[in-house]
Each structure stands twice: as C-alpha cells, then as structure tokens.
MOPAC internal coordinates of N, CA, C and O (Angstrom, degrees):
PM7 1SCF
backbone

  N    0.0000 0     0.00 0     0.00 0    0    0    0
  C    1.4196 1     0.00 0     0.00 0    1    0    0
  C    1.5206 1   110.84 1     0.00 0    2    1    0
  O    1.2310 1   126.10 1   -31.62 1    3    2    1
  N    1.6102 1   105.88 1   148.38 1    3    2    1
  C    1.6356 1    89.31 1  -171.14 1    5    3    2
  C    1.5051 1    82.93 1  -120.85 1    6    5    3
  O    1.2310 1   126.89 1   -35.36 1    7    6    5
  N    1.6085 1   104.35 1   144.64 1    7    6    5
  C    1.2051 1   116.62 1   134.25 1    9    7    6
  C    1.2110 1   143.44 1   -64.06 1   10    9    7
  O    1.2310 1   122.53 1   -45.34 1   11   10    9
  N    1.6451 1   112.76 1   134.66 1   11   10    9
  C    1.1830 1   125.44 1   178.02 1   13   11   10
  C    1.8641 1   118.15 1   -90.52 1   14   13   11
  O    1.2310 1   123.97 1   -48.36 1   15   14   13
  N    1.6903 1   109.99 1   131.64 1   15   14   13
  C    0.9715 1    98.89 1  -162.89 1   17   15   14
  C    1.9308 1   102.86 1   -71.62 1   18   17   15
  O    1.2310 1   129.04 1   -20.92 1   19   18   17
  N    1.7684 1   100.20 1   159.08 1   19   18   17
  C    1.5912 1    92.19 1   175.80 1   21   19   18
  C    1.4435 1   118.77 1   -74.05 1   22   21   19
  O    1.2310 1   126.00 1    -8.57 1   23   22   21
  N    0.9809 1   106.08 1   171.43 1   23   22   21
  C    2.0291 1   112.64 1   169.77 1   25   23   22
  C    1.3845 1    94.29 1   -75.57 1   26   25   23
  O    1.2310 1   123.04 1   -39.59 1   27   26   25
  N    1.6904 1   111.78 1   140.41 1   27   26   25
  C    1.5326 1   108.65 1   169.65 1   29   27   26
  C    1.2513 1   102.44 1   -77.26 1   30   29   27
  O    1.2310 1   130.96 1   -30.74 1   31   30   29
  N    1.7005 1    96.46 1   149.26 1   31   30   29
  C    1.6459 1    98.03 1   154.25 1   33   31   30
  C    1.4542 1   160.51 1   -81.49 1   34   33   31
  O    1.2310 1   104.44 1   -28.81 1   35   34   33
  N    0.9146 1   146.32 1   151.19 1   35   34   33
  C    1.6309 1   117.10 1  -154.12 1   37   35   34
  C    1.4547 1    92.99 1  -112.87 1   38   37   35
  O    1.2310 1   117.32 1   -60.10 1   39   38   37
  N    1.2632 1   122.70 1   119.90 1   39   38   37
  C    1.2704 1   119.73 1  -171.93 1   41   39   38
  C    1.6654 1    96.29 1  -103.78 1   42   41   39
  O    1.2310 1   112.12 1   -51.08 1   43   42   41
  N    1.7279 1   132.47 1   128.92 1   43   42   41
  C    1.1364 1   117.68 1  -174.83 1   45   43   42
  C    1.6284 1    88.31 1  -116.83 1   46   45   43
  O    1.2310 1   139.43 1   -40.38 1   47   46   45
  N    1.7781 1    79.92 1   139.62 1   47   46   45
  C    1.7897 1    93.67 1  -177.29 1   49   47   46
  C    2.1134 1   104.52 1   -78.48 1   50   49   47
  O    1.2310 1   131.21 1   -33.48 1   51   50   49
  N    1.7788 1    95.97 1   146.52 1   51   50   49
  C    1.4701 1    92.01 1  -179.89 1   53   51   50
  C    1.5217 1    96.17 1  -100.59 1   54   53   51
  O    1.2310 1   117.99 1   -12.32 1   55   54   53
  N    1.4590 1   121.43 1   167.68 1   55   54   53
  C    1.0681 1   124.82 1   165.86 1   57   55   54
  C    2.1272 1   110.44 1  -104.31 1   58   57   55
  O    1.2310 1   120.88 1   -55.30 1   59   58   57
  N    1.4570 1   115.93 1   124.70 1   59   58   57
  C    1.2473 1   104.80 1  -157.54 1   61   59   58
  C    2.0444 1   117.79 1   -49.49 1   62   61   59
  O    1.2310 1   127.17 1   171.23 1   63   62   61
  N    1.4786 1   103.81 1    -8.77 1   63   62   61
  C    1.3016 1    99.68 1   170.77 1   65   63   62
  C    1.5289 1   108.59 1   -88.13 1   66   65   63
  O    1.2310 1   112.82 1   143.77 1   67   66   65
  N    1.0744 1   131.16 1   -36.23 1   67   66   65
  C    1.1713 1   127.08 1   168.24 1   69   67   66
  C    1.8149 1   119.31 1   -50.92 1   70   69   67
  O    1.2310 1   128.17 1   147.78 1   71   70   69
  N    1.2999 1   101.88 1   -32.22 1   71   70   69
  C    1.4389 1   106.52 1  -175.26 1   73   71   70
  C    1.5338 1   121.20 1   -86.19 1   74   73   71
  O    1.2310 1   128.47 1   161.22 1   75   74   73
  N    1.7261 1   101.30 1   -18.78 1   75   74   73
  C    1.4923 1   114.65 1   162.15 1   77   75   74
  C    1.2834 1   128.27 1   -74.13 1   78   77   75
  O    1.2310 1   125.34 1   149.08 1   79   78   77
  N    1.4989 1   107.36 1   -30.92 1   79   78   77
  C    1.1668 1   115.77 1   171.63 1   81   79   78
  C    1.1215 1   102.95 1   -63.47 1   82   81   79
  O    1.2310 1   104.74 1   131.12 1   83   82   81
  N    1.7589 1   145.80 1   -48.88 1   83   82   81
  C    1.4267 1   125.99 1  -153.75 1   85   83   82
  C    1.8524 1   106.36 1   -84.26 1   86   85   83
  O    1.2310 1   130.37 1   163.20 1   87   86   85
  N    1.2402 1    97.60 1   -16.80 1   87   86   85
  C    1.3171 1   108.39 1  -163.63 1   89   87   86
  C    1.7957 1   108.03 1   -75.36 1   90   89   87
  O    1.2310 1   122.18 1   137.79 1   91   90   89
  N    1.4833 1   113.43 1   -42.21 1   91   90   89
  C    1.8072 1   129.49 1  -178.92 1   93   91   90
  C    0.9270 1    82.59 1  -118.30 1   94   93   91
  O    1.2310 1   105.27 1  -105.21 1   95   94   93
  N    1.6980 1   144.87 1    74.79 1   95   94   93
  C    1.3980 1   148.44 1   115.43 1   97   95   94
  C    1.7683 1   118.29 1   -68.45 1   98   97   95
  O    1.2310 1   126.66 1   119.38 1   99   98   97
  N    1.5230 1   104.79 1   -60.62 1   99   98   97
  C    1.5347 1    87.11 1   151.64 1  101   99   98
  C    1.1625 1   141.93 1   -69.36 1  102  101   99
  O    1.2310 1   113.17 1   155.59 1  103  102  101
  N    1.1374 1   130.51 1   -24.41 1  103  102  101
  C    1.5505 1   134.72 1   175.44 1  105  103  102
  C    1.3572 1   105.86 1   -62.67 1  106  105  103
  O    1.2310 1   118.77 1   147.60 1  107  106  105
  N    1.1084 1   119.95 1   -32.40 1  107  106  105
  C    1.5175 1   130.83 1   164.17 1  109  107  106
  C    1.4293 1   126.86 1   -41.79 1  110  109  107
  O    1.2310 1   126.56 1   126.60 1  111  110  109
  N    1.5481 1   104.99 1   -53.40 1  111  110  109
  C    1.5487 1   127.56 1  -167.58 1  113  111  110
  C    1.7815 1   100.66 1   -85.52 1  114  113  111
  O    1.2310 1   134.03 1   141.88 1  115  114  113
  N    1.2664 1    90.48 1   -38.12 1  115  114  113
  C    2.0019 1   103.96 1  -177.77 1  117  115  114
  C    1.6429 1    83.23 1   -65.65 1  118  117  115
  O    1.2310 1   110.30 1   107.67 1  119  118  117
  N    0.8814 1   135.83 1   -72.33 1  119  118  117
  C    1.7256 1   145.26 1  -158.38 1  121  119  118
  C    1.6014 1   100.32 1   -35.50 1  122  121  119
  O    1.2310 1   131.24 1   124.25 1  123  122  121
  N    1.9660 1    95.92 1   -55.75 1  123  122  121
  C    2.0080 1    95.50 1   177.79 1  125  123  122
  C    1.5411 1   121.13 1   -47.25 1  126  125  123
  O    1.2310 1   139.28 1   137.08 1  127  126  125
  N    1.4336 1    80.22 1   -42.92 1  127  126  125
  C    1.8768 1    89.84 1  -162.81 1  129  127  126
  C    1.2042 1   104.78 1   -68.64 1  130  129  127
  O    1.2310 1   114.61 1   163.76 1  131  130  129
  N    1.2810 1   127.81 1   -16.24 1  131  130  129
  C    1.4045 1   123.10 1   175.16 1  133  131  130
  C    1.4093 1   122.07 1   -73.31 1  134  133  131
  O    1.2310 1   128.91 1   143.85 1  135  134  133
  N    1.6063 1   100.43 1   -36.15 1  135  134  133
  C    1.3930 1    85.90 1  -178.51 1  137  135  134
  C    1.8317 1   106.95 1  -107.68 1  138  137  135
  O    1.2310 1   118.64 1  -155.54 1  139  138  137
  N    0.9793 1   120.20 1    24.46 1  139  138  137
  C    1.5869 1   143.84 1   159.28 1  141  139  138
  C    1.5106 1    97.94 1   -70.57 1  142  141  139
  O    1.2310 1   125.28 1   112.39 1  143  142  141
  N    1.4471 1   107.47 1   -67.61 1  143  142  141
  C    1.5285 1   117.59 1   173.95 1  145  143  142
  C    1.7274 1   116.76 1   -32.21 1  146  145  143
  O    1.2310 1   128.83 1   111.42 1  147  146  145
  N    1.3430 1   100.58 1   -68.58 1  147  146  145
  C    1.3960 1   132.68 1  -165.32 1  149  147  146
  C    1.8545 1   107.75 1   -47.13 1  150  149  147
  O    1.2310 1   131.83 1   121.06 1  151  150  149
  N    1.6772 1    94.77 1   -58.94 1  151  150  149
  C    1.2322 1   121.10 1   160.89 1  153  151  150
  C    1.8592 1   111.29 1   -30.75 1  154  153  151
  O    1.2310 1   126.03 1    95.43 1  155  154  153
  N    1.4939 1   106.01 1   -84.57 1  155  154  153
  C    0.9824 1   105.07 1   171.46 1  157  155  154
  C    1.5172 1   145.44 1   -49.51 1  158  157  155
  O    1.2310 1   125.15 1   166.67 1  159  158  157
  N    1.5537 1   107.72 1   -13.33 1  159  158  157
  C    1.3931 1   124.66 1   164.64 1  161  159  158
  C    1.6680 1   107.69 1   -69.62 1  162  161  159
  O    1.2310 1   128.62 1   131.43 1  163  162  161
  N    1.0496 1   101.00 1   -48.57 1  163  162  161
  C    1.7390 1   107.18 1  -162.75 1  165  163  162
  C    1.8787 1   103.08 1   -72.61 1  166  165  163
  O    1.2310 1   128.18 1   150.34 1  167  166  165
  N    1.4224 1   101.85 1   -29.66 1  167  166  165
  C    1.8627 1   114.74 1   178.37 1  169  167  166
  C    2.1244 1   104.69 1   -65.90 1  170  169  167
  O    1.2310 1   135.39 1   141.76 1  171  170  169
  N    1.5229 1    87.82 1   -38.24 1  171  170  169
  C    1.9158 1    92.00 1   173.69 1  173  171  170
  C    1.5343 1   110.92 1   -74.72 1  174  173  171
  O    1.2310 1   121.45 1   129.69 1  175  174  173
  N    1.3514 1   114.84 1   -50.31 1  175  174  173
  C    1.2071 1   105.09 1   176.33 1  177  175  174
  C    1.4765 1   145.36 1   -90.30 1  178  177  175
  O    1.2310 1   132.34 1   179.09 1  179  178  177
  N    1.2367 1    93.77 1    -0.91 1  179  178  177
  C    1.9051 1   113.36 1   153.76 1  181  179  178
  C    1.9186 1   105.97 1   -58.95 1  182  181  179
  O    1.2310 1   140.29 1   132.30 1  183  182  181
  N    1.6002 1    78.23 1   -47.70 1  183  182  181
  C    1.9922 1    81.36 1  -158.90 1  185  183  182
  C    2.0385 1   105.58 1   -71.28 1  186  185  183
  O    1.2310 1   134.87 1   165.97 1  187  186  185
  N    1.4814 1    88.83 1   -14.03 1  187  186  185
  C    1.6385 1    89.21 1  -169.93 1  189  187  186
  C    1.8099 1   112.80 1   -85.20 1  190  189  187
  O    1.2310 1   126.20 1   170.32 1  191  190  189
  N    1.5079 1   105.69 1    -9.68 1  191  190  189
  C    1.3772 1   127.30 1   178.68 1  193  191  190
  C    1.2639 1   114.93 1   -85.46 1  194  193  191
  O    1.2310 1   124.70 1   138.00 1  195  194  193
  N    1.6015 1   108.58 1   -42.00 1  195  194  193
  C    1.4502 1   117.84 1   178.97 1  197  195  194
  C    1.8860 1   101.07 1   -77.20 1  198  197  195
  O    1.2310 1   124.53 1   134.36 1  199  198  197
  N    1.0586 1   108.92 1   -45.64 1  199  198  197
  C    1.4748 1    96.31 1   178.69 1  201  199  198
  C    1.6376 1   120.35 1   -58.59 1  202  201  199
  O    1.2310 1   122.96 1   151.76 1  203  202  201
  N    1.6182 1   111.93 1   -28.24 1  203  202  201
  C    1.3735 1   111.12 1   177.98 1  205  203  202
  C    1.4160 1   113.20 1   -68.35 1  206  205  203
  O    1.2310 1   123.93 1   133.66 1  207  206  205
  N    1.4320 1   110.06 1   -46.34 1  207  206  205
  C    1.9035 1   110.49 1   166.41 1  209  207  206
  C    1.0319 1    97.34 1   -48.26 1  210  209  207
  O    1.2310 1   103.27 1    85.75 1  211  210  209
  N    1.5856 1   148.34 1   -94.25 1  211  210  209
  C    1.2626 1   157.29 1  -137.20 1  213  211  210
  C    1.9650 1    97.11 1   -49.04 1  214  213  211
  O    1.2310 1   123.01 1   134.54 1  215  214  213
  N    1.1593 1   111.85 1   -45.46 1  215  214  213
  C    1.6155 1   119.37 1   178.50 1  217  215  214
  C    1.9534 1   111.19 1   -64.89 1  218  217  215
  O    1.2310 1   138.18 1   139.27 1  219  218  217
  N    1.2014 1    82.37 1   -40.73 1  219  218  217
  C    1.4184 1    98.50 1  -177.46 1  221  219  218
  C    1.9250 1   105.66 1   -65.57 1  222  221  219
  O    1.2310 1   130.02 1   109.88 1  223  222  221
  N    1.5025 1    98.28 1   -70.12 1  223  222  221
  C    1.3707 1    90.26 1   156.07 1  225  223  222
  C    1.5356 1   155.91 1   -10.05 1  226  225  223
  O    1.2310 1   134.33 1   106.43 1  227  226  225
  N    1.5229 1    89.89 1   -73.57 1  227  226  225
  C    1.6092 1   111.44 1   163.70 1  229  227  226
  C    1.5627 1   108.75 1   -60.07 1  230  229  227
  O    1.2310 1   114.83 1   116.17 1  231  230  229
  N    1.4182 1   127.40 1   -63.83 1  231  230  229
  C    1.1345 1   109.68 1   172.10 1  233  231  230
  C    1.6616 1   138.22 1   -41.36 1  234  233  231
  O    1.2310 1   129.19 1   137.82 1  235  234  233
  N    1.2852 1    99.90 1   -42.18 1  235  234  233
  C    1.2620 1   107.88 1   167.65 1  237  235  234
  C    2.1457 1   127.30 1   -45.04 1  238  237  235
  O    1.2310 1   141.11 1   127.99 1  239  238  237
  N    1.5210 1    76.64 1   -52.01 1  239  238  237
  C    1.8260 1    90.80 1   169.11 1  241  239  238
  C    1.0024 1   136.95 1   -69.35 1  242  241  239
  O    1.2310 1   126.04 1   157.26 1  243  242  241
  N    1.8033 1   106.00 1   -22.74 1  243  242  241
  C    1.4638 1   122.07 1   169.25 1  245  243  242
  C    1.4745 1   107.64 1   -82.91 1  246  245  243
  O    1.2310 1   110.74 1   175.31 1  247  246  245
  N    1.4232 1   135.02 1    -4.69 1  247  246  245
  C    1.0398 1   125.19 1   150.11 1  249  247  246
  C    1.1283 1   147.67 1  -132.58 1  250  249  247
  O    1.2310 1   125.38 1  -146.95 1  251  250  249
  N    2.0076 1   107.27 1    33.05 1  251  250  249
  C    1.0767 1   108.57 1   137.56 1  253  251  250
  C    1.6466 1   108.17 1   -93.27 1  254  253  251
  O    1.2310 1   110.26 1   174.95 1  255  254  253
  N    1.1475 1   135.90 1    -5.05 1  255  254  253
  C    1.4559 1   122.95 1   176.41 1  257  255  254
  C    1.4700 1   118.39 1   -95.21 1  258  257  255
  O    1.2310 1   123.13 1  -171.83 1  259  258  257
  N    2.0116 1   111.61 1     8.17 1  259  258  257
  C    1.4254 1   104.83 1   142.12 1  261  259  258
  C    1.6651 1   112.90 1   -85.86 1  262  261  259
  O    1.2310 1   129.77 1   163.44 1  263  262  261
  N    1.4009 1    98.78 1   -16.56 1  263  262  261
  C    1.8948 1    87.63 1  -169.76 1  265  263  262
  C    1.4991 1    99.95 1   -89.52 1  266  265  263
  O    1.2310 1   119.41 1   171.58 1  267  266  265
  N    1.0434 1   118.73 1    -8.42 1  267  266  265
  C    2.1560 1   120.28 1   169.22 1  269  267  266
  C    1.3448 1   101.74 1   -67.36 1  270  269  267
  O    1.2310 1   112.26 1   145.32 1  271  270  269
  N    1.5304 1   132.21 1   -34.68 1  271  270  269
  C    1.5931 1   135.62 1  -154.42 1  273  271  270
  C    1.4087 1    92.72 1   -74.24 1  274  273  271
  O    1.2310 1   113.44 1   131.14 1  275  274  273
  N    1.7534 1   130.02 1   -48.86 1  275  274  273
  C    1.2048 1    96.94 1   166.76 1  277  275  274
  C    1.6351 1   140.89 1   -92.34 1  278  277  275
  O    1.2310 1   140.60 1  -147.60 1  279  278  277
  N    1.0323 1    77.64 1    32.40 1  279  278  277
  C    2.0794 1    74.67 1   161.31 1  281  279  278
  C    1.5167 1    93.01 1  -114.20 1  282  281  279
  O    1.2310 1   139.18 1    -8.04 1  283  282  281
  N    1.8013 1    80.42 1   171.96 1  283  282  281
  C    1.7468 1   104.47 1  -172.45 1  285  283  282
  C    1.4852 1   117.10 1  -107.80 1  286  285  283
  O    1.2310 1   104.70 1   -66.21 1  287  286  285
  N    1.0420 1   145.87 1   113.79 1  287  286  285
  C    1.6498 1   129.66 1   173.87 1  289  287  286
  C    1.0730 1   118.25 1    91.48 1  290  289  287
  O    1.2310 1   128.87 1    43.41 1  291  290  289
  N    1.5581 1   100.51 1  -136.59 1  291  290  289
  C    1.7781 1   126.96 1   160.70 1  293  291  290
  C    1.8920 1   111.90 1   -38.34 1  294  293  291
  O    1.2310 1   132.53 1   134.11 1  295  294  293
  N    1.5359 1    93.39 1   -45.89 1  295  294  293
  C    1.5376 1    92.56 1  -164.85 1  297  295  294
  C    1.4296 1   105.64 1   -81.72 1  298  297  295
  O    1.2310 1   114.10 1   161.12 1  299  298  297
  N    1.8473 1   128.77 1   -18.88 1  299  298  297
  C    1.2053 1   105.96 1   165.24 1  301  299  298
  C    1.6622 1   107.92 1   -75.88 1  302  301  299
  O    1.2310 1   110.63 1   134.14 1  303  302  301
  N    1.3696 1   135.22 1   -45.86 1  303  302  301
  C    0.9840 1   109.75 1  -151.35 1  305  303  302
  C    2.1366 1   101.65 1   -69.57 1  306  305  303
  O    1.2310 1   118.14 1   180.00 1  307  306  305
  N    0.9407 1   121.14 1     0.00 1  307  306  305
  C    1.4705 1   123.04 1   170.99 1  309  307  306
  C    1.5125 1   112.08 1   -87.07 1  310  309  307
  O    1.2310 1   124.47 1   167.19 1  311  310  309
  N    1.1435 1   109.02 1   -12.81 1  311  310  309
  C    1.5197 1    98.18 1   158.57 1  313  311  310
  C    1.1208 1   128.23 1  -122.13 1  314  313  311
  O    1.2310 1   125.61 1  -163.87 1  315  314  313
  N    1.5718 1   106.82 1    16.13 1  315  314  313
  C    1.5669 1   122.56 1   162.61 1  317  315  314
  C    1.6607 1    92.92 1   -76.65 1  318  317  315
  O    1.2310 1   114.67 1   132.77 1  319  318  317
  N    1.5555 1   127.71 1   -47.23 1  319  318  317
  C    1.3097 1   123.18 1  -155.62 1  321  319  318
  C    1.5618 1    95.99 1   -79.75 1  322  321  319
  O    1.2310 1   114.07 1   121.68 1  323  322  321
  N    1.1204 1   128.84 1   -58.32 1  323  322  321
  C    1.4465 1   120.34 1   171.29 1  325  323  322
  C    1.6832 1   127.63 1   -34.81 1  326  325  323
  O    1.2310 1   132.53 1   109.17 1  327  326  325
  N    1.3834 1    93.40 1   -70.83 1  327  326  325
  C    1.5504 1    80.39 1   159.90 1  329  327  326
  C    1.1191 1   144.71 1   -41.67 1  330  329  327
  O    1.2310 1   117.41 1   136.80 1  331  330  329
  N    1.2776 1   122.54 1   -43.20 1  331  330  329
  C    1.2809 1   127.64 1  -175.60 1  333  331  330
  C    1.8997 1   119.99 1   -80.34 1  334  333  331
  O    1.2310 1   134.82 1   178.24 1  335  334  333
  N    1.4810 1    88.94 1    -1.76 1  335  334  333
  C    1.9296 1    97.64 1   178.18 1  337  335  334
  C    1.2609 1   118.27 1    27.90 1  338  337  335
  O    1.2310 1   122.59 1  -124.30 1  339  338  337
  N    1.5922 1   112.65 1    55.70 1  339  338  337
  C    1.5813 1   106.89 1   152.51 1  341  339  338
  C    1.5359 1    89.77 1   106.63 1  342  341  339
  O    1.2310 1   108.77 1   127.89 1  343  342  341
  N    1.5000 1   138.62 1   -52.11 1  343  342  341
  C    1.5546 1   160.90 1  -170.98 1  345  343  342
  C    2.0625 1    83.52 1   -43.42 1  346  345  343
  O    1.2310 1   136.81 1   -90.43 1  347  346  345
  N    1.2845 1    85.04 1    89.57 1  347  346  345
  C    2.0549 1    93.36 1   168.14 1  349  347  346
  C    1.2761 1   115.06 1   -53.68 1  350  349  347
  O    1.2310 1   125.69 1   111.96 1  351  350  349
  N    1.9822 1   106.66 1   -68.04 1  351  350  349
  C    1.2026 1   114.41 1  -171.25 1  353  351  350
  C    1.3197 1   111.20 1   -66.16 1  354  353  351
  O    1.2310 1   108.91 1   172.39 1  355  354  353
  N    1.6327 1   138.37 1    -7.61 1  355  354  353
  C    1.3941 1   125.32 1  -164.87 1  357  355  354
  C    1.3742 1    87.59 1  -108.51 1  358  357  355
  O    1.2310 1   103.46 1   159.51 1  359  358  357
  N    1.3435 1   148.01 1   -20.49 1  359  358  357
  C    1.3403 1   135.28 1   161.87 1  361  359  358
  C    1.3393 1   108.09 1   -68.74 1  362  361  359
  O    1.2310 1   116.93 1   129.15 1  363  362  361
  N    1.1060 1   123.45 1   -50.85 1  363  362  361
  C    1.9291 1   119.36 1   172.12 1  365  363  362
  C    1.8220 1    90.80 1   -45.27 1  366  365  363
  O    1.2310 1   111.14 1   129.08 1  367  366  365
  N    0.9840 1   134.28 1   -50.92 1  367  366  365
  C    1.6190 1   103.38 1  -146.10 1  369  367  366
  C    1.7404 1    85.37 1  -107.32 1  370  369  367
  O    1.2310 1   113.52 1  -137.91 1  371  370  369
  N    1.3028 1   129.85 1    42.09 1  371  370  369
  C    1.4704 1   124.89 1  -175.42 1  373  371  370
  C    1.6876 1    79.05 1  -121.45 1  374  373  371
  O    1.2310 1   110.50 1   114.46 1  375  374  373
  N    1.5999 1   135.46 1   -65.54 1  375  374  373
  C    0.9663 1   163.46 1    85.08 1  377  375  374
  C    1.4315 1    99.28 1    67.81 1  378  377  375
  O    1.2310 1   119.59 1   108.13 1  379  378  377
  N    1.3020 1   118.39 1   -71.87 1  379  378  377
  C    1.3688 1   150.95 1  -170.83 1  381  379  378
  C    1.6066 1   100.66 1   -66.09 1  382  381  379
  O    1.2310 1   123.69 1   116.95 1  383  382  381
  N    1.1506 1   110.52 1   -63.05 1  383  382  381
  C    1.3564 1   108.93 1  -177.38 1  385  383  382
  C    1.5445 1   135.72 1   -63.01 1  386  385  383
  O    1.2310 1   136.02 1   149.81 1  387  386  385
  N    1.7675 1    86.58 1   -30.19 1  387  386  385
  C    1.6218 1    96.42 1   167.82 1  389  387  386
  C    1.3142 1   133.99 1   -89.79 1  390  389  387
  O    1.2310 1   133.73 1   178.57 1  391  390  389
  N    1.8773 1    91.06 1    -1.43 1  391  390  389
  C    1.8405 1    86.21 1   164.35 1  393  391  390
  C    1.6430 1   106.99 1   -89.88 1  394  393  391
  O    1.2310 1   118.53 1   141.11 1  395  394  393
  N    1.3673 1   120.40 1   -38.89 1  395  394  393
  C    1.5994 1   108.34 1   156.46 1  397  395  394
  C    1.2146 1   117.44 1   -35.21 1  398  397  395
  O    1.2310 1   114.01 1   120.22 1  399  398  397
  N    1.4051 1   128.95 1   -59.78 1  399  398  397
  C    1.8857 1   104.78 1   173.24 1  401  399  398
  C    1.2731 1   120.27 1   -61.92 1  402  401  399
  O    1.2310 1   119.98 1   167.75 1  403  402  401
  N    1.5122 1   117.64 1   -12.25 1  403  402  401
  C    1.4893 1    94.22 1  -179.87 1  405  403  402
  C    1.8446 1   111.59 1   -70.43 1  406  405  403
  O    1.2310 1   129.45 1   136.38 1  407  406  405
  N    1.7958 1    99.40 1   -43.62 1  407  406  405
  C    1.0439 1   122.74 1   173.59 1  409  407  406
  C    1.5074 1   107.74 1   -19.72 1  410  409  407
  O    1.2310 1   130.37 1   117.09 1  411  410  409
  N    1.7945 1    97.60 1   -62.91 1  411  410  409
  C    1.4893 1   105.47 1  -179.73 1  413  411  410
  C    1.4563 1   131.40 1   -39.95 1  414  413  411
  O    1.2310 1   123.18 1   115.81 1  415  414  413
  N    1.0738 1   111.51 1   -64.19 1  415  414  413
  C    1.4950 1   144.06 1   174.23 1  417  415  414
  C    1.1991 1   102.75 1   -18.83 1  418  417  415
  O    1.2310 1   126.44 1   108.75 1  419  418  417
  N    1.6513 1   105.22 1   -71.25 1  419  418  417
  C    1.6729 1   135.95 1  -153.65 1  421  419  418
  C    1.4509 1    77.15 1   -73.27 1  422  421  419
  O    1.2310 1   109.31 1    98.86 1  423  422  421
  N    1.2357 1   137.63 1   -81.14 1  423  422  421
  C    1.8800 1   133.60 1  -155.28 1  425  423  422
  C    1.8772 1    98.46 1   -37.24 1  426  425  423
  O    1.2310 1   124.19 1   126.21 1  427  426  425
  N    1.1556 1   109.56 1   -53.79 1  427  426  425
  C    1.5595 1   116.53 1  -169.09 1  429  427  426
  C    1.6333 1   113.08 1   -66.54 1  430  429  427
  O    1.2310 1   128.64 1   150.19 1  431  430  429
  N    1.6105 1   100.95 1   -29.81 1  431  430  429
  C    1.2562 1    84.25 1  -177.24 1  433  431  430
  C    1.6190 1   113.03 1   -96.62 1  434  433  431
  O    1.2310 1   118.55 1  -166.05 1  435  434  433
  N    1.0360 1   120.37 1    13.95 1  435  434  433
  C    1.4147 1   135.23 1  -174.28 1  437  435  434
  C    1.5576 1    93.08 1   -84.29 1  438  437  435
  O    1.2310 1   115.12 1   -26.02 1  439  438  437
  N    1.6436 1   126.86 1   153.98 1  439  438  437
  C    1.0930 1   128.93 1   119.00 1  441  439  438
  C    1.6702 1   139.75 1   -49.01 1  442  441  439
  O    1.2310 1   125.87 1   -39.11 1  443  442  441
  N    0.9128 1   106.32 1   140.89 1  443  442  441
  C    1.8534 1   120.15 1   173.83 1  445  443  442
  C    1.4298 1    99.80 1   -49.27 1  446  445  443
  O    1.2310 1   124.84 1   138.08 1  447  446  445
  N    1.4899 1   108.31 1   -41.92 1  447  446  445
  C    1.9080 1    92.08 1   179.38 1  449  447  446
  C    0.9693 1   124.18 1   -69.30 1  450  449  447
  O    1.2310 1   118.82 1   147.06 1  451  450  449
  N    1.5496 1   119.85 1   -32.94 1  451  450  449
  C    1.6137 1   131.63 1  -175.77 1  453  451  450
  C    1.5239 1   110.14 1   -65.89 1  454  453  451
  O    1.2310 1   129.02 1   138.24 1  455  454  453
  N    1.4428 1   100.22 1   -41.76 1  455  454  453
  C    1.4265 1    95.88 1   179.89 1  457  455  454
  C    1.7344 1   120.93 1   -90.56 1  458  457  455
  O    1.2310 1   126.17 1   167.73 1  459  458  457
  N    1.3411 1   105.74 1   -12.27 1  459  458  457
  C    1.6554 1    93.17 1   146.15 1  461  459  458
  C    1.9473 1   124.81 1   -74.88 1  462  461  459
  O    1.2310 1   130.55 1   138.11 1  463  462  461
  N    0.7983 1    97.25 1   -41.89 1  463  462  461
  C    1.5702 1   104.95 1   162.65 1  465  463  462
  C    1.3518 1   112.58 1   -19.38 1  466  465  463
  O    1.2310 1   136.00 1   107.21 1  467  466  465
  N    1.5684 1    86.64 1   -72.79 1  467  466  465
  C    1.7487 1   103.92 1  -175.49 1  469  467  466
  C    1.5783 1   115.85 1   -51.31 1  470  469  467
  O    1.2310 1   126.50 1   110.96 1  471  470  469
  N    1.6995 1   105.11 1   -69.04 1  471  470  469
  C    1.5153 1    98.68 1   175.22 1  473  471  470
  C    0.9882 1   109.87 1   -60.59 1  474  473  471
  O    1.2310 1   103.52 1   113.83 1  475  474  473
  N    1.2867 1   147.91 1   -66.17 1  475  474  473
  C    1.9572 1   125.42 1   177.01 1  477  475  474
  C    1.4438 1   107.95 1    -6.14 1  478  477  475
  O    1.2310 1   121.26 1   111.51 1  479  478  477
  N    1.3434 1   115.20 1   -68.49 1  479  478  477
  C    1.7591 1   119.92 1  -154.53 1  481  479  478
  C    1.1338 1   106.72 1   -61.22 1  482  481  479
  O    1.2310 1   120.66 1   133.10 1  483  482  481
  N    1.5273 1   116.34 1   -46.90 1  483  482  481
  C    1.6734 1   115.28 1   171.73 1  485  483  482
  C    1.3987 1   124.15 1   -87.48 1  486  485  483
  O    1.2310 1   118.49 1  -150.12 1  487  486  485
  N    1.3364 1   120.48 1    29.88 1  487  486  485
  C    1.2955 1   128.22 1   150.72 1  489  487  486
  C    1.1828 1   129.38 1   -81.32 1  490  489  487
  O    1.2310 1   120.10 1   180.00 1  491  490  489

C-alpha cells in the first residue's frame, strides 16, 4: 500500500496583540453590557427619585390648597404667601389650583343656559 503524501500545513503566525484581542473579545462585550446595564439602573433611579419629589410636591400643595379654602381674600392669599416661605414655584401651583376652584364654583353655580349663552357668543 502506498502512502499518500499529506497536504502541508499552513501554520499562521499570531501577533500577541492580535491573540489578546481574540481571547478578551467577550469579556469586552460582557464589560459594555455592564455598564449599559449600570447606566440604565442609575437612568431608573434618578427618574424614580425625581418622581417621588414631584409626588411629594404635589401632595404638599394639595394640602396647603385645602388649608387656603378656608380663608377668605386678603387673608387667604397671606397664607398662601406664608406658607409657602419664599418656595415661588409651589405658590404658583398652590395659586394655580385655587383659581381652578374658583373656576369651579362659578361653572356650578351658573345655569346650563347662561353657560350656553356664553359659549355661543364666543364661538
């Protein structure tokens, strides 16, 4: 029986950066995702802090703008300004709310005719 000679082999030389690279290619990609991950933890819990102020907030205004409902006039808007100690935007939206109840008031205490009246004219 004869032997057949083999095919040579082609041995291709690596260069050791080339060979690091194939070797911490995933550790690489695992490395992104981590801090992709990480990223995205800190993006939820920024936004979940700011929403608790913002909740916190609102609550706050909804109850000084039940404790404004009983004063009258001058004396609520002086204890809209007191309360709110200097806090601009939380008097704007304390402020805010109690011209919506006035709003309220006036719609309820109106008749249905008056207030078609009205929107008619400004149509």
């Amino acid at each position: 029986m004869r032997k057949t000679a083999a095919a040579p082999r082609v041995i291709r030389a690596k260069t050791v950066e080339g060979d690091r690279t194939q070797r911490y290619r995933n550790e690489r990609a695992m490395a992104w995702m981590l801090v992709a991950v990480s990223l995205l933890l800190l993006l939820v819990t920024a936004s979940g802090i700011v929403g608790m102020t913002t909740r916190d907030r609102w609550q706050h205004a909804e109850r000084l703008f039940h404790a404004a409902l009983a004063h009258i006039g001058s004396e609520r808007a002086a204890f809209v300004r007191d309360a709110c100690r200097g806090d601009e935007p939380l008097r704007q939206d304390v402020e805010s709310l109690l011209a919506f109840e006035l709003d309220a008031q006036a719609f309820m205490a109106a008749s249905a005719f008056e207030i078609a009246i009205v929107s008619r004219s400004q149509a």
